[in-house]
FILUMMAR-934043 format. One record per residue (C-alpha): x, y, z. Coordinates in Angstrom, 2 decimals, decimal comma. Example, Ala and Ser with C-alpha at 12.3 -4.5 7.8 and 13.67 -1.06 7.14 Angstrom:
       u       v       w
   12,30   -4,50    7,80
   13,67   -1,06    7,14
This chain:
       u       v       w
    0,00    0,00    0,00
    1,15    3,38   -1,18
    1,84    6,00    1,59
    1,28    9,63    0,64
    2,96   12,78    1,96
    2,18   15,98    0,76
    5,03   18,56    0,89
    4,14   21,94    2,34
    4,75   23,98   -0,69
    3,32   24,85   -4,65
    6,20   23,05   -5,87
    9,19   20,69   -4,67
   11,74   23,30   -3,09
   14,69   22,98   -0,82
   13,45   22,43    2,66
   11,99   19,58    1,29
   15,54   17,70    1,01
   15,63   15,25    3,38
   12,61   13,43    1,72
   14,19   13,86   -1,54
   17,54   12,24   -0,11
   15,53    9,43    1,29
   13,55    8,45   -1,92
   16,15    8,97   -4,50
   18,55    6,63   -2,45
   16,11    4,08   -1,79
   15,52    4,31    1,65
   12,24    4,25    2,03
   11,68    1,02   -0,25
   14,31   -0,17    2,00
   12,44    0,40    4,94
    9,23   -1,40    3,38
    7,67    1,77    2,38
    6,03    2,50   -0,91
    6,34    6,58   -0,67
    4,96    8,98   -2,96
    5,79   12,51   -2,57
    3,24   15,18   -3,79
    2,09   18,89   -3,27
   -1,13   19,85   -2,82
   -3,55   21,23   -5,60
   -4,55   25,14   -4,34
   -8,11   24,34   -5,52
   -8,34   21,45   -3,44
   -6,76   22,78   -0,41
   -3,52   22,55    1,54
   -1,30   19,64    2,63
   -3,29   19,66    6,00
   -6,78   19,55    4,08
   -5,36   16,14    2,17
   -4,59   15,20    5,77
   -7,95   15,42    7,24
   -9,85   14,41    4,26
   -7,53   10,98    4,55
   -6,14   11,63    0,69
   -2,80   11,44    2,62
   -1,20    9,50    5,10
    1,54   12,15    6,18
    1,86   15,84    5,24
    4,63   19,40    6,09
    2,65   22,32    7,11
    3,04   25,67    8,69
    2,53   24,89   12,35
   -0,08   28,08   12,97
   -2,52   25,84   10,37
   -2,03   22,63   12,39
   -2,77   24,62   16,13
   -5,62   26,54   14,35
   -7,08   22,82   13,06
   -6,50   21,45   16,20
   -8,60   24,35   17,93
  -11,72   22,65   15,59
  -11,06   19,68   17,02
   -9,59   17,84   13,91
   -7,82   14,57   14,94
   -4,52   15,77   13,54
   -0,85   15,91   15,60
    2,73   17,02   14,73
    5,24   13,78   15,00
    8,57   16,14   14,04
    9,83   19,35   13,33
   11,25   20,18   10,19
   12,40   23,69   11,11
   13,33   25,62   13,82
   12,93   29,13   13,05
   10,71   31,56   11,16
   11,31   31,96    7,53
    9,34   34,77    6,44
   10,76   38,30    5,65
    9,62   41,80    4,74
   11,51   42,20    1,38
   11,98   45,33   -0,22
   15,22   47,27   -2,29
   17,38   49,81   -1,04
   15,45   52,21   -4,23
   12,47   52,73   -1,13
   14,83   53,81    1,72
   13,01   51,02    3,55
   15,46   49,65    6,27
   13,06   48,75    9,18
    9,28   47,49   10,29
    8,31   51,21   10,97
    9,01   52,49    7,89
    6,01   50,89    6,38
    3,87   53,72    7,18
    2,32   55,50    4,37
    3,53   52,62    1,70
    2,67   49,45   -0,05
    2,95   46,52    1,62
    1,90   42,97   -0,59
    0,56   40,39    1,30
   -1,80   37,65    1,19
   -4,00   38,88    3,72
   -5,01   36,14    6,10
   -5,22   36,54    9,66
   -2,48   35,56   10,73
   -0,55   37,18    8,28
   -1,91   40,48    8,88
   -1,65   39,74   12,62
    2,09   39,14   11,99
    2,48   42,35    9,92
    0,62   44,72   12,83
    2,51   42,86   15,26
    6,50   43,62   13,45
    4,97   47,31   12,47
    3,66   48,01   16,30
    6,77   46,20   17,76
    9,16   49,11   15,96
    6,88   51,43   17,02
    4,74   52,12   14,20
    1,23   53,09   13,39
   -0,05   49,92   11,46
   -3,18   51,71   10,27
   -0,99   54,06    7,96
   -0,05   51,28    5,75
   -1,43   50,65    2,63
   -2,14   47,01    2,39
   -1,80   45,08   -0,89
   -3,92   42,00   -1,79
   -1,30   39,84   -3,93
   -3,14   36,75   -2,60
   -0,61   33,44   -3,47
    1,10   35,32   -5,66
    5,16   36,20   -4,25
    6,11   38,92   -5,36
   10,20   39,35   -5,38
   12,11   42,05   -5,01
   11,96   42,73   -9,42
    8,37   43,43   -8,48
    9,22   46,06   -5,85
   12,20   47,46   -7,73
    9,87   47,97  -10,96
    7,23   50,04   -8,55
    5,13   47,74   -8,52
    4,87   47,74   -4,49
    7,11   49,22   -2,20
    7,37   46,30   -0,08
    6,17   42,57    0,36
    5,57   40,03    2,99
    5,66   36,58    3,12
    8,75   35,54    0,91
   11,19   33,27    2,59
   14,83   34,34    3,00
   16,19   30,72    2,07
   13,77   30,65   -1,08
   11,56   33,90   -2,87
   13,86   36,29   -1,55
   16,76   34,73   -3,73
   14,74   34,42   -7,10
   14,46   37,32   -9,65
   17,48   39,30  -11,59
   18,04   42,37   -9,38
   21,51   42,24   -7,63
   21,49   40,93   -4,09
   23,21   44,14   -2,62
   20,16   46,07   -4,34
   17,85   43,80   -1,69
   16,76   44,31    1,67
   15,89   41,30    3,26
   14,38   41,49    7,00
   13,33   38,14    8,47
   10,76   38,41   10,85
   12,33   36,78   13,82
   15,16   39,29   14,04
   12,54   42,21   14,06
   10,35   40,94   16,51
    8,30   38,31   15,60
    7,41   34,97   18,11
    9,58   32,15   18,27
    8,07   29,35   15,62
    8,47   26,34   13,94
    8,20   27,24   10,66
    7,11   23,44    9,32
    6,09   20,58   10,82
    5,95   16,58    9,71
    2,32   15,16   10,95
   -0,37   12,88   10,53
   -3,81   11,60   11,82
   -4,30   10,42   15,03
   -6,32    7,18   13,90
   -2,66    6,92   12,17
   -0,70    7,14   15,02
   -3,12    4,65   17,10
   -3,21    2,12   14,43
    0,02    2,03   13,02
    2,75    3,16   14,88
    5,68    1,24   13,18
    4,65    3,12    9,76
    5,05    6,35   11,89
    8,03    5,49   13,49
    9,93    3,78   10,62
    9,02    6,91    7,97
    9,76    9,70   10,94
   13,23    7,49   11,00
   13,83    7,51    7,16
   13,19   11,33    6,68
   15,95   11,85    9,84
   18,37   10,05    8,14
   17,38   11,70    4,61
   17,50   15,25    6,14
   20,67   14,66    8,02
   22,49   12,83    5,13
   21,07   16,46    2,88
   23,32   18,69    5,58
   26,40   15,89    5,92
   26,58   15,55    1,86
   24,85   18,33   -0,09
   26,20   17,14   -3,28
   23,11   14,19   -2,32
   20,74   16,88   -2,27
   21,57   18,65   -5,63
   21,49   15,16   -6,94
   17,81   14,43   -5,74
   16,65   18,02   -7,25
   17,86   17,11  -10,48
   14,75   14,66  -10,48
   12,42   17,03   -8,09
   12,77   20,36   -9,35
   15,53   20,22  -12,85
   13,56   23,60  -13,63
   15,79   25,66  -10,95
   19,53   26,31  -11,30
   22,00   24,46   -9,71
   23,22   27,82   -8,17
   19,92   29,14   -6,60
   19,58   25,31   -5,00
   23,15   25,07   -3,49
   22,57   28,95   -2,23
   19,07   28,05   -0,90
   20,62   24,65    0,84
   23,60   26,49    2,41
   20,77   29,19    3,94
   17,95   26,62    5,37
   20,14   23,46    6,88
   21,21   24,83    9,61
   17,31   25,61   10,59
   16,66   21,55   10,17
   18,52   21,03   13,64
   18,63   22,43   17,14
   21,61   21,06   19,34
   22,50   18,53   17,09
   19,00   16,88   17,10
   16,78   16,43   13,91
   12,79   16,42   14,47
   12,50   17,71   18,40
    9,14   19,88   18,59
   10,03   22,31   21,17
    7,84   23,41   23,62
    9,66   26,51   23,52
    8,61   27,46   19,92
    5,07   26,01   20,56
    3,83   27,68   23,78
    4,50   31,33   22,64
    3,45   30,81   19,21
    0,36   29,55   20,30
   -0,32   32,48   22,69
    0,90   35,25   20,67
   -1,99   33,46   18,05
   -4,65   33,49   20,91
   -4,00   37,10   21,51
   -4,82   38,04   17,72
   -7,80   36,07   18,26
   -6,54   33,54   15,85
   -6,28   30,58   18,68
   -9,09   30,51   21,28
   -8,60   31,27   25,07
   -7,12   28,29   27,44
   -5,88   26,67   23,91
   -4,24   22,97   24,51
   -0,87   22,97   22,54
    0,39   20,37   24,16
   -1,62   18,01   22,37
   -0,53   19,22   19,27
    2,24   17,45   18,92
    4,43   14,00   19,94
    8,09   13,22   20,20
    7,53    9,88   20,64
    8,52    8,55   17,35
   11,58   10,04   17,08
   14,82    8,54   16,51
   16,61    7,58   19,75
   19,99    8,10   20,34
   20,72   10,31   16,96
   23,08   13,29   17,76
């Protein structure tokens, strides 16, 4: 029987190494695992709706969606972390003078305005002591824009683009960019994505759990020990991006795969705040369990 994960993203991109590593090697048909790797169809919904709707067995998602599902009482838990920090920015180009949060005030901001991303934008704006109302707000809905957009006039500023990924696409030079990721200006601590499946999953097959949680360790840490593995596996995930803009984009997000040495660990620590700084938007209800969000359990023992 097939088991289906659904990556986090439109298309195949760099944080998704480790699963690349373990299915180009092998590894998972090694394990006993028949694995296909997919992304979600925008029409039909994120990796998370595939999750609850049982069209896939495992799935990456931002961890607001999962705590935000888990408030509605869907049966769905965390069993690792893929990263441990934020990876959104506020991109703009040194043409706006923009150098800080603040600054934001009377100019165009992009965004896809959900709300938690316009939570996160009042919160960065407020934090540098701005006025969040004087903004002009944006609706570019999925669309990224990069920092050609912004350069061309087109906005003055964006949100949302990651500083491993959108923030390196595009043709303007990089010392023509301004790149500010949100948690050095502000923001809560948060894992960005998490690995997760269905409870019913985790109660009525834990072996699958445990043996692909084990797999994707060893695919994700073999991605940071041999990189040239990686940029082998994208040649057959995503060909369609340069060599150049992968290896950049791999140096950038490794290092956010790991926390003392350890693959996978959801941290209370990046949990509990996120979780509250989401109830005080509104986003999370009051007395919100986060705990149960999430299980170490199936971790890899031993693995420094």
């Amino acid at each position: 029987m097939t088991q289906r994960v659904v990556l986090e993203y439109l298309h195949p991109w760099t944080n998704s190494a480790g699963f690349f590593v373990a299915s180009h090697q092998g590894w998972f048909t090694d394990g006993g695992l028949d694995v296909e790797l997919s992304v979600a169809d925008p029409s039909r919904g994120d990796s998370l709706a595939y999750l609850s709707r049982h069209e896939a067995d495992f799935a990456v998602f931002p961890s607001n969606r999962l705590l935000v599902r888990r408030s509605r009482h869907q049966p769905l838990k965390a069993v690792a972390s893929i990263n441990h920090r934020a990876m959104e920015t506020i991109l703009t180009t040194r043409r706006t003078g923009i150098t800080r949060p603040r600054e934001l005030e009377g100019r165009r901001l992009a965004l896809n305005p959900t709300p938690r991303g316009l939570a996160m934008v009042q919160h960065l704006i407020e934090a540098d002591g701005g006025d969040f109302s004087r903004v002009e707000l944006v609706n570019s809905g999925a669309r990224e824009l990069l920092a050609d957009d912004v350069q061309a006039g087109e906005v003055d500023a964006t949100f949302g683009n990651y500083w491993a990924w959108d923030a390196l696409l595009g043709h303007l030079p990089v010392e023509e960019r301004v790149v500010l990721p949100v948690d050095t200006i502000g923001a809560p601590p948060y894992h960005s994505y998490l690995l997760g499946t269905q409870t019913s999953t985790i109660e009525r097959n834990p072996v699958l759990v445990r043996t692909l949680v084990g797999i994707v360790e060893r695919g994700y840490r073999a991605a940071r020990d041999e990189p040239a593995l990686a940029l082998e596996a994208f040649e057959r995930y995503v060909p369609y991006f340069s060599r150049e803009l992968l290896r950049t984009s791999l140096d950038l997000i490794t290092p956010t795969w790991f926390h003392d040495g350890a693959w996978g660990h959801v941290r209370a620590e990046l949990v509990k705040p996120y979780a509250e700084w989401l109830g005080s938007y509104g986003i999370l209800p009051e007395n919100f369990d986060w705990e149960a969000s999430y299980t170490n359990e199936f971790l890899p023992v031993g693995v420094g």
